[in-house]
VMD Tcl script that builds the backbone (N, CA, C; Angstrom):
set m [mol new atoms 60]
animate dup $m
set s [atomselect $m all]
$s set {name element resname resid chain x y z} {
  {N N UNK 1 A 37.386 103.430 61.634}
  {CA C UNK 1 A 36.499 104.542 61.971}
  {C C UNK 1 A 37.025 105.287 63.194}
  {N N UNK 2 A 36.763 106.558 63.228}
  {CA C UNK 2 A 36.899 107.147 64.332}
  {C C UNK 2 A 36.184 106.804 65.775}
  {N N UNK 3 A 36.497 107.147 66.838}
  {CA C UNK 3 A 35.917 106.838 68.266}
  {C C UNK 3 A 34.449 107.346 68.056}
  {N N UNK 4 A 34.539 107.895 67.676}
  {CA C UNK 4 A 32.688 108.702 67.912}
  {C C UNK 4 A 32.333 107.627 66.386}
  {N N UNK 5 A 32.269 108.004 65.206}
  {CA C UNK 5 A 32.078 107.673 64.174}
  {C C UNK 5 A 31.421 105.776 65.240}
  {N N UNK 6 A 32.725 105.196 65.635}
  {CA C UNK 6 A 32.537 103.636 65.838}
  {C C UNK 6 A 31.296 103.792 67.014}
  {N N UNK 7 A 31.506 104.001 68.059}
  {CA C UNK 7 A 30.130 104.315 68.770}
  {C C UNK 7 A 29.009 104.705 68.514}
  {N N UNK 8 A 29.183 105.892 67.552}
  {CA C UNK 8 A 27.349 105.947 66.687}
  {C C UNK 8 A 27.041 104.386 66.255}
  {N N UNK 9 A 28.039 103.947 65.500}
  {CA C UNK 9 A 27.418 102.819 64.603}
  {C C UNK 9 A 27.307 101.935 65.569}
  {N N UNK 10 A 27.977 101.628 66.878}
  {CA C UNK 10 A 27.429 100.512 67.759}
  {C C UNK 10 A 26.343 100.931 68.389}
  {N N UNK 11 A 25.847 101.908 68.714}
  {CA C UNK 11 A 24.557 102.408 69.377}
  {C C UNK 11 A 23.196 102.575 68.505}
  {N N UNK 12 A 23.619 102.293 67.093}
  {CA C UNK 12 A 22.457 102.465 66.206}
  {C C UNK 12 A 22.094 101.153 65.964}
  {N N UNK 13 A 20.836 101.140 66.327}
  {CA C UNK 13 A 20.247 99.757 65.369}
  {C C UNK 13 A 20.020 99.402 64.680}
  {N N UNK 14 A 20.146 100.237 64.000}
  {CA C UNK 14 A 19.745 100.020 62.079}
  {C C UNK 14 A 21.255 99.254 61.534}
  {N N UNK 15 A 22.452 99.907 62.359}
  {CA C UNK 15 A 23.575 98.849 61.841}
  {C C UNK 15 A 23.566 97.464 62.750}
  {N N UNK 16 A 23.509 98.169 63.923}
  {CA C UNK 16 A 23.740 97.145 65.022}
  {C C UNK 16 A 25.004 97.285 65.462}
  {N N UNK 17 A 25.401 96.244 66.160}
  {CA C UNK 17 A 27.033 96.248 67.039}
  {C C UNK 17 A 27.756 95.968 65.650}
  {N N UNK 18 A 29.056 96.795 65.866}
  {CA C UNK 18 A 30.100 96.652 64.749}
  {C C UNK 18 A 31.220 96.179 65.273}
  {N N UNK 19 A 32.145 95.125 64.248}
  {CA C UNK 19 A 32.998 94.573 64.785}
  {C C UNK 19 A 34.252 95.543 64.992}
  {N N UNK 20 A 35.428 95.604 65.772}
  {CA C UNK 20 A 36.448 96.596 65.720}
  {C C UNK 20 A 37.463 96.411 64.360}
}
mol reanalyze $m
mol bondsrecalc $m
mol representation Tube
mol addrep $m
């Protein structure tokens, strides 16, 4: 994923923290 793309998904809780 992209830098922004990966940070939405770690800041959202509906995914939660994503692994790199």
């Amino acid at each position: 994923l992209l830098v922004a793309q990966n940070t939405y998904l770690m800041n959202t809780t509906e995914f939660g923290p994503v692994p790199d």
